[in-house]
N, C-alpha and C positions, 0 to 999 in steps of 0.2 A: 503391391500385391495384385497380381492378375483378379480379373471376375471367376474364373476358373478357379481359381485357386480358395477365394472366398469362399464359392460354393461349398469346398469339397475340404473348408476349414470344420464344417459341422459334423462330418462321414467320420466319424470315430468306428471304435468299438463296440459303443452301447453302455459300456460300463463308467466311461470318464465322467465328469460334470459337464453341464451344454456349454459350446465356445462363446467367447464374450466378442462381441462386434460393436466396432464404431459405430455412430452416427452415420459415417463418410459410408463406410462401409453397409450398411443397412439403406441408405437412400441409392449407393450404387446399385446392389441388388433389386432393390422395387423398381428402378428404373428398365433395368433391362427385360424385366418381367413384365411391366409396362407393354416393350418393343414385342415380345411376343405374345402378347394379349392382343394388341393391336394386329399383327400378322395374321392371326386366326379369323380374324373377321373380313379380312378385304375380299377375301370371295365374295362375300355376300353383299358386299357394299356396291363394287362392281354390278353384279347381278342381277340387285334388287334397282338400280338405274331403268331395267328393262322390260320390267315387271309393270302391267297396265293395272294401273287403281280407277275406281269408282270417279275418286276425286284428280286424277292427273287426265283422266279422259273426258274430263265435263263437257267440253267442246262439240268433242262426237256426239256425246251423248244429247247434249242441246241440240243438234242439227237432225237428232233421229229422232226426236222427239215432236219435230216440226215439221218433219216428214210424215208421220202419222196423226198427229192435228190436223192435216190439208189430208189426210185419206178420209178420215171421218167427219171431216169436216166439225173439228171440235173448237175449243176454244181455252184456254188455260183456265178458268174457274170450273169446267169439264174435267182436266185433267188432275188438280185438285180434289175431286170427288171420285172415293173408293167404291161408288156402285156404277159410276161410270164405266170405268175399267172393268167392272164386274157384267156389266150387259155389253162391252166392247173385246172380248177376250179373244183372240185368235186361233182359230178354231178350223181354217179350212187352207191348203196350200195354196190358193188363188190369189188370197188376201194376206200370205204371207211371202206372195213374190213380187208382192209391192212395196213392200218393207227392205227383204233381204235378195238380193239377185241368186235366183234359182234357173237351172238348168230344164230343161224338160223331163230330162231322165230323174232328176231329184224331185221335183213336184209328184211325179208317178212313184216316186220311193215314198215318200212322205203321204201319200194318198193309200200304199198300200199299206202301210204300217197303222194308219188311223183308223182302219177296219180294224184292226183285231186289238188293238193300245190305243182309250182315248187319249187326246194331247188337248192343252189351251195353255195360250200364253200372255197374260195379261199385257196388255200397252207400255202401261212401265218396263216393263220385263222388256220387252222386245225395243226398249230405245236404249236398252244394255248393250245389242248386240251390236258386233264390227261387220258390215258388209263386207262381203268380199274372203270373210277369213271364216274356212272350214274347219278351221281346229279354235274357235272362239271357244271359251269355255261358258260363256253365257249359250252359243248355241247349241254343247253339249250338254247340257242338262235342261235343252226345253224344247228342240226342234227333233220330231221323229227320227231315229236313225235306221237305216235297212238292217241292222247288226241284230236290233230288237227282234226278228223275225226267224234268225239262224242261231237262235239263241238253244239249246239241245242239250243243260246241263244244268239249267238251273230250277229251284223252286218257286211253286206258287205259295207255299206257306213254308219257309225255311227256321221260323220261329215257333212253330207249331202255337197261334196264340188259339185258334179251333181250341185245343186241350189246352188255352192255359184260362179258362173264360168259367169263373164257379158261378156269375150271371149274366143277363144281361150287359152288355155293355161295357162289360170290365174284362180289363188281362189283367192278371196277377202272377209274378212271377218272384215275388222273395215276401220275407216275413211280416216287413212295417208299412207297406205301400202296395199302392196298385194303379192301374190307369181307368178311365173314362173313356171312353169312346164314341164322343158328340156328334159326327158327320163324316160324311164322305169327299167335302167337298174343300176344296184349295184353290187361293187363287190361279195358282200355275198348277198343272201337274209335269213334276218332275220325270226326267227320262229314267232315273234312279230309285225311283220309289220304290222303297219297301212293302206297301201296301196295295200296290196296284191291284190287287183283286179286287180291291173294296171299292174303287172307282165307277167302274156300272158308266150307263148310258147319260145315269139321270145326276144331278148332284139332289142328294138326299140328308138331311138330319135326323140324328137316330131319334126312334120316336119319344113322344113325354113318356110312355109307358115304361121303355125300356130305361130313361136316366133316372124315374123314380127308383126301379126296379136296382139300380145300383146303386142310388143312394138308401136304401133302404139296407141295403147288403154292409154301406160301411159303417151304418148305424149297428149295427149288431156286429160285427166286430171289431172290437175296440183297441185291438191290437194296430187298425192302421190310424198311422198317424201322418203321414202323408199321401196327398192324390195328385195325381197328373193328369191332368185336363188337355185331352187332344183328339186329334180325329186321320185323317182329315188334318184339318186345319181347323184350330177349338176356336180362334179370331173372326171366324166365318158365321160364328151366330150373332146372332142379332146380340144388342146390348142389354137389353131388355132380359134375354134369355139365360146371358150370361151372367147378371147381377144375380136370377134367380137362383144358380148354381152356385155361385160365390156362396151364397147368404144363407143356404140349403148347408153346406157346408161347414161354416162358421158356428152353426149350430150343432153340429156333434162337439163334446165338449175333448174327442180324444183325439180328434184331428190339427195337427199343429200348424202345418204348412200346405197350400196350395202352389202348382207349379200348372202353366200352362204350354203347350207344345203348339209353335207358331212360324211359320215362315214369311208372314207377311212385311217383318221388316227389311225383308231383302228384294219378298216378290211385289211388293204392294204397301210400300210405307205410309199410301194415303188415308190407311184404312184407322191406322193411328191416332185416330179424332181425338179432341179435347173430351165431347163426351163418354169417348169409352176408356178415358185416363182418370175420370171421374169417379169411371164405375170401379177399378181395379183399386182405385185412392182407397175406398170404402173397405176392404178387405184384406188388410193387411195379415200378416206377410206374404206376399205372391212373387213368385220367381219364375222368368223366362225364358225359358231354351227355345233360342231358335238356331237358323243354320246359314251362315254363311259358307260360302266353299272357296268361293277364290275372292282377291281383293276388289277384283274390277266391279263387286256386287258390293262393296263400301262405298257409298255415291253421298252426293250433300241431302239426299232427299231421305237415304237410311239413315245417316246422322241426325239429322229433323226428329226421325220416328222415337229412336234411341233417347234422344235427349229430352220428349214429353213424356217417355214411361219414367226413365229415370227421375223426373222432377213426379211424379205419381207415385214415387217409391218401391215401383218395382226394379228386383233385384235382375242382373241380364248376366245369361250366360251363351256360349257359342258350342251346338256340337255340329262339328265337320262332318262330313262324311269321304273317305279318302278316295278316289274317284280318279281314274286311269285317264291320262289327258286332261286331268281340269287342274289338281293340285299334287300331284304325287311327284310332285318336288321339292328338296328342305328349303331351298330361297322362297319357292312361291307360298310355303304354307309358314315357314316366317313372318314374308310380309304378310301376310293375311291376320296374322294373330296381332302382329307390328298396329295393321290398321284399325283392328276390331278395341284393343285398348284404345286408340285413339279418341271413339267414339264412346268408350263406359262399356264395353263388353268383353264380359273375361273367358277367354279362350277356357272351353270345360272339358271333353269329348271329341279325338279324331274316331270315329265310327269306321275299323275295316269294313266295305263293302259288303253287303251280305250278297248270299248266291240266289237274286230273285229272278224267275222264268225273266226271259228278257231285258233283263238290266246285265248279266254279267260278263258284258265287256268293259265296265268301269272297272270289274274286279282286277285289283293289282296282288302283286306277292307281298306276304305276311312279310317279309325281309324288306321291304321298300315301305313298309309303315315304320318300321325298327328303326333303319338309317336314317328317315325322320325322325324320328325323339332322339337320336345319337346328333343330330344337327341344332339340336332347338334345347336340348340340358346344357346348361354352363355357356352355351353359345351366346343368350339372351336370357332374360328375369325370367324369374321362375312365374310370372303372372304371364307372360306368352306360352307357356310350358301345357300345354292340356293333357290327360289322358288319352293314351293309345287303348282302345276296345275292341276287342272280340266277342261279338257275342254268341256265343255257346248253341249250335242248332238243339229244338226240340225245345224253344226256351227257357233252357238251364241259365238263363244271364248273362251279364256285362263281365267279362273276364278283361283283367287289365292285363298288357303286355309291357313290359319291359326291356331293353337291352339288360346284358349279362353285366352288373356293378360288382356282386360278390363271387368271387374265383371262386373262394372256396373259406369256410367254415371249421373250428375245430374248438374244444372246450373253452381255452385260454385267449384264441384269437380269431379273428378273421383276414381274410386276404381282398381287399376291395381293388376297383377298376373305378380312375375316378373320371370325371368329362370326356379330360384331355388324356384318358388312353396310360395316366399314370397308377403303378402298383405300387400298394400300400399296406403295411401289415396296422391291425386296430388293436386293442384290447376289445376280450368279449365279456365287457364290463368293468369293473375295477381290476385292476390287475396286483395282483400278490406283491408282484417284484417289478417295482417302478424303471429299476435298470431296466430290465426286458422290452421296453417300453417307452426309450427316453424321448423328453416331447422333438427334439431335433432330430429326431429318425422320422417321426410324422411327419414332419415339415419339410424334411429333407423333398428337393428337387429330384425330375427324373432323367437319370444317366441311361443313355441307349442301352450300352453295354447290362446291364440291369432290369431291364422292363422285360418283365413276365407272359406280358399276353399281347400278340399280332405281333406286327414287324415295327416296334417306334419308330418316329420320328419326330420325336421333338427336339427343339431346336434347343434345348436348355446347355450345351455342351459349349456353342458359340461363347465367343470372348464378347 
């Protein structure tokens, strides 16, 4: 008996008993279903060859790294230390046309854009980048862009958090949580930032006054049982300051969980110290979103970082943010999520771009974040799988997005769309009449001629 034929041994009526299959039979079937499980992925096997990681570039990155040692005349136990980088930030085109080969006409771009958008790009950060290559994505999200400036469309507070602030210090924007809002200041600032208003001339921490002033707020409402600790960059206070917050914390007895909001183990993994792994040790449960965006920002030095939180017990999680020439492709933010388990970080949050005054030419179409999660469900484990997010202007919230899975809906059934583009009828819960229903119609393979939704192409027809 043909594979063909096998298949379309189960395509009854609906009403008969399920067909009985050999052994012989049953391992012919998984085999070839095997051959095109294996077919769906060679795209990206291919693809992902091509794709620059943190870790396949270490070379470069050692060599740019020793390139700005011999600019500052540093020394590797210098570069080790996260206030080093922090008094060594790059901060003027002069000193970043010693790093990266710049034009005249770009030094004058990058000059004009730092009057009206401050920029600084940490040392580590800048021995990310690829000389030579204008569409880097490490130098898309740190090096001034002239785009920033004919920017004509976007907001300066597109989240409205001004109205979402009942104190000091805090946005609040749903029923059991809310954020802190500790500083202004980060090791990089991002060309992306959401927040750039709040950036100013000076780096600032918000005062005692004002974090009292919040914590006071969640002591009297007992309703929140989660806080998020961020700024800014919440990593950017001293240890000291931040044990005091933890421990301020810890003491409301309605508050369950801490989360802090951190980019330093991508911008700045040295900042990582044993003693402020000390300090999070003390305060359990603490969970950390930070943000990688593309993989080439997965290096051995974020792996380091990663692996002293995690031995601290903090929990790690990834939100993206989707970003027009950096990741808004299924292979690159694949590997990205590929990498980031690698290291103990579970892909949480791709973040659509929001529409901030001067960030939005990262902004990509809502349809190109879609065709992402359409590449990354069934493609790979559901642990590389993160939420696709929209968040709602006017800070109405984190809206999820989904590709279309349910056709369509009716008392007794539904019509689902599964991974691979196949239509499939469900029961809508236990079903009256088992015929209606038999488990080899679920199971049943998908025939061209058959498929409900797009134009199929699966291959399932093949001998």
């Amino acid at each position: 008996m043909t594979l063909k034929k096998l298949l379309r041994k189960g395509r009854g009526t609906g009403h008969e008993e399920p067909p009985k299959y050999t052994e012989l039979e049953k391992r012919k079937i998984a085999l070839q279903r095997a051959e095109q499980l294996k077919r769906r992925i060679t795209e990206y096997l291919e693809a992902s060859k091509h794709i620059p990681t943190g870790m396949s570039c270490r070379e470069k990155i050692e060599a740019q790294k020793k390139k700005i040692l011999a600019l500052f005349g540093a020394t590797e136990q210098d570069w080790q230390d996260w206030k080093w980088h922090m008094r060594h930030r790059i901060t003027d085109a002069a000193t970043l046309a010693k790093i990266l080969p710049l034009s005249p006409e770009e030094i004058e771009e990058i000059e004009r854009v730092g009057k009206r958008y401050r920029w600084a790009i940490s040392p580590y950060y800048a021995s990310l980048l690829t000389p030579g290559d204008k569409n880097c994505p490490i130098r898309l999200q740190s090096v001034p862009d002239p785009r920033e400036l004919e920017d004509e469309v976007g907001e300066e507070d597109p989240m409205g958090e001004a109205f979402t602030s009942p104190a000091p210090a805090i946005t609040r924007r749903y029923p059991d949580r809310l954020i802190i809002n500790v500083t202004n200041q980060c090791a990089m600032y991002c060309r992306h930032c959401q927040r750039r208003r709040n950036i100013g001339e000076v780096d600032r921490h918000t005062p005692l006054a004002d974090i009292e002033a919040a914590l006071d707020y969640i002591r009297h409402h007992e309703e929140i049982r989660d806080v998020l600790i961020t700024g800014g960059d919440a990593l950017m206070l001293s240890d000291s300051f931040l044990d005091w917050i933890l421990t301020e914390l810890d003491k409301i007895p309605h508050v369950e969980i801490k989360r802090i909001g951190t980019r330093v183990p991508v911008t700045l993994p040295m900042r990582i110290t044993d003693n402020l792994c000390a300090v999070l040790e003390k305060h359990p449960p603490i969970y950390i979103n930070t943000q990688f965006n593309h993989p080439k920002e997965v290096t051995a030095e974020a792996k380091a970082a990663c692996d002293r939180l995690v031995r601290a017990g903090v929990v790690l999680g990834n939100q993206a943010v989707l970003l027009k020439g950096v990741n808004n492709d299924p292979h690159v933010m694949k590997k990205l999520n590929h990498e980031l388990l690698k290291i103990r970080v579970r892909p949480y949050y791709i973040f659509h771009a929001k529409n901030v005054k001067g960030t939005t030419h990262f902004v990509t179409t809502i349809d190109e974040g879609l065709e992402i999660m359409e590449k990354l469900r069934g493609y790979t484990s559901g642990l590389a799988v993160p939420t696709y997010i929209l968040n709602a202007p006017g800070g109405l919230g984190k809206t999820p997005l989904f590709p279309p899975y349910v056709i369509s809906r009716g008392p007794d059934s539904i019509t689902i769309r599964t991974w691979e583009n196949r239509i499939i009828q469900y029961p809508n819960g236990l079903p009256a009449d088992r015929r209606k229903f038999p488990v080899r119609y679920l199971r049943k393979l998908c025939f061209p001629e058959k498929c409900e939704y797009r134009n199929c192409s699966c291959p399932d027809e093949q001998e």
